[in-house]
Steps between C-alpha positions, in 0.01 A plus 500: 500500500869359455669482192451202290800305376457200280799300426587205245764234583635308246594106518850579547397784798317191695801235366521341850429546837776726532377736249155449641626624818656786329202604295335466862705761650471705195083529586515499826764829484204661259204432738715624769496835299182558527388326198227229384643281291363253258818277344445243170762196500569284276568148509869386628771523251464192302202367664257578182725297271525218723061489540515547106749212443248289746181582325700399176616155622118387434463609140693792262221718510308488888096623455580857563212551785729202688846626454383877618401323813844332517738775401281817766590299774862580514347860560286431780783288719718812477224752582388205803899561587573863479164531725626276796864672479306843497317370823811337670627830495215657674340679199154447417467313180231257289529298155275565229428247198359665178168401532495622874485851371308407193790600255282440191617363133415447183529102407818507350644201724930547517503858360145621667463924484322674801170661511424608822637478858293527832713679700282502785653184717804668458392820627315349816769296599728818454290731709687317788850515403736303332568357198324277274637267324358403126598209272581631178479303190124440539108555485205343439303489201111678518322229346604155725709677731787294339854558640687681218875630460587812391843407269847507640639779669125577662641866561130682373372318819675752696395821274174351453498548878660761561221682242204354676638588863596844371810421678757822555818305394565199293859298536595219299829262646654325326832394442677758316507857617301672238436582119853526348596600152565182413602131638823598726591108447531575157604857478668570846539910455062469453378752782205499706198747422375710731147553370359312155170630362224233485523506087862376491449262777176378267797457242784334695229260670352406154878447353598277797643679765413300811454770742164524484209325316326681226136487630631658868624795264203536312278479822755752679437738181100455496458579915813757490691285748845600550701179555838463669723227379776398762679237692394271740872470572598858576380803602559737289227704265456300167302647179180656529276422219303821450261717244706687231695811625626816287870431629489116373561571126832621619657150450464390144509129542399370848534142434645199272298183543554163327260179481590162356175325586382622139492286172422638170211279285506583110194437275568465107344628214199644659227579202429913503158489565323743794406345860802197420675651798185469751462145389845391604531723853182488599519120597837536674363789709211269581728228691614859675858457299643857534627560179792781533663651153383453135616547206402467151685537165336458186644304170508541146229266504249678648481280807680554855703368737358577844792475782390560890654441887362292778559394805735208464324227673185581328674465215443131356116523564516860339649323143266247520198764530671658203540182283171419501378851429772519181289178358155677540655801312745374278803639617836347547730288725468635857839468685689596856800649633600500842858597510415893500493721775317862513728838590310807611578849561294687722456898600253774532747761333508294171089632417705833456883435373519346121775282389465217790383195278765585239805492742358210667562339151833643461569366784410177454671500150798582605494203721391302226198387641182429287163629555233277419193740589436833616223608724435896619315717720546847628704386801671209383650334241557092485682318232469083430883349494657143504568365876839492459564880560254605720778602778681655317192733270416586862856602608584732238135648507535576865875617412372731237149605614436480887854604586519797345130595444584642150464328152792665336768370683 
């Protein structure tokens, strides 16, 4: 049997017809090494905006059955496209929609999570030779066989996949080069990792780097699939995203990651009493609002103030959740802040080297920047701060941290 290669191409990989051409050339080189290969495109760069913007025009908030019907078509006219330039070239090659190899969901329509894949189309159509090509981005629901969308970036299609194929390599193109220590537009000296373990990937994804999306981490970790990230503009060997390794503690600090898509909600003068905190969560986890940090100080009064993080533009119907929960309970004013942006420090080595958090302060304070909130684990550490000096927090952290690897300096 020959190797199995499954690939993911992002929108900007399959921009054009150019890059469609390119990303062609790219499959056709693999199957002429003696490998099947099964790739997962997204959508054109752009295109998923513009089917958004269209579904919009009608009303601000489309029936989400209708606009996940709207927004997975951008996927299937690229995977339609990729197949004909595959076949142009002489390589044998076939289109497959989401519900053509049963890539089952739950009902969550815009941000649906897998359940199962029938990966035996795929395999069938393999057995011949060359590559098939799978729109990402999208399933079906069990129930009504509803078209559903998986959330933006789509990448645990390809892991999802690659697990249920038991696939021998897994590449991811995109278009930066790999998993670097940081932004290189922002800090230009930030270097490229060789090899990331899947637990600070987990972190980096969940504190906004872009590279890859959070659920094709978690799925890579679950099924042990070892995921390369790389360009679909170069050739060179990106990051591989792999199990954790004896040697990877070496580095203290692997990564600094940043995310302004955060705003902070504040709840007044909750009263002490047990369970309070169930009461005013519990319905914002129900309208599947991830909430992110929390913190909660108590006053001289007896009662608390109950601070937390979500996702920005869940924000306003977060506050509103909260409001009316303060009135059932008697707390407070419930208010919102926006302007803040979360800084995180990230590395395996800091589980066994004290003293991390507390430079990370220092360092900070001698910037004078602020810290609104403070959030830890055993591999990372992420601080709340105003907007306005998110560069720079992340600047002198990589300065200080990732460029040296020591906490003393």
């Amino acid at each position: 049997m020959r190797p199995l290669v499954v690939q993911k191409y992002g929108g900007t990989s399959v921009g054009s017809v150019e890059r469609i051409q390119e990303v062609a050339r790219r499959i056709e080189s693999t199957v002429q090494a003696g490998n099947r290969v099964i790739a997962v495109v997204s959508a054109m760069a752009g295109e998923t905006n513009r089917l958004l913007e269209l579904a919009g025009a009608f009303c601000k908030d489309p029936v989400a059955r209708e606009s996940d019907v709207v927004v997975s078509s951008g996927e299937q006219v690229s995977a339609a496209l990729l197949s004909i330039a595959l076949e142009t070239r002489g390589t044998r090659a076939r289109s497959f929609l989401g519900h053509q190899i049963r890539i089952h969901t739950d009902d969550a329509h815009g941000r649906a999570r897998i359940r199962s894949i029938d990966a035996d189309r795929l395999a069938a159509f393999l057995a011949g030779g060359g590559a098939a090509i799978v729109a990402g981005f999208q399933g079906i629901n069990e129930d009504t066989q509803d078209i559903t969308t998986l959330g933006r970036g789509g990448s645990d299609t390809t892991v999802a996949i690659a697990a249920a194929t038991g696939a021998d390599a897994c590449e991811i193109y995109t278009d930066v080069d790999g998993v670097y220590t940081m932004d290189p537009r922002i800090v230009p000296d930030a270097r490229k990792l060789e090899r990331i373990s899947f637990d600070e990937m987990l972190e980096l994804s969940s504190l906004g780097a872009k590279v890859l999306q959070i659920r094709s981490v978690e799925l890579a970790k679950r099924y042990d699939v070892r995921v390369h990230v790389r360009s679909s503009f170069k050739e060179e060997t990106g990051t591989w995203v792999v199990p954790e390794e004896s040697n990877m503690e070496d580095g203290l600090v692997s990564g600094v990651a940043f995310d302004r898509d955060q705003a902070k909600i504040t709840l007044t003068r909750v009263p002490d009493r047990p369970g309070l905190a169930a009461h005013i969560f519990s319905p914002i986890a129900e309208q599947g609002i991830v909430v992110d940090m929390i913190i909660q100080n108590v006053g001289a009064d007896g009662s608390t103030d109950m601070t937390f993080t979500v996702p920005r533009n869940e924000a306003d119907k977060a506050v509103e959740i909260v409001r009316g929960v303060a009135a059932k309970i008697g707390a407070g004013e419930a208010r919102t802040e926006g302007d803040i942006a979360k800084i995180s420090v990230v590395g395996l080595g800091m589980r066994s080297h004290a003293g991390v958090a507390a430079k990370i302060f220092e360092i900070l304070g001698g910037e004078g920047i602020n810290i609104h909130m403070i959030s830890t684990s055993e591999i990372k550490v992420s601080v709340v701060i105003d907007a306005k000096y998110a560069e720079l927090a992340v600047r002198v952290l990589h300065d200080r941290l990732v460029g040296t690897g020591k906490v003393d300096s």
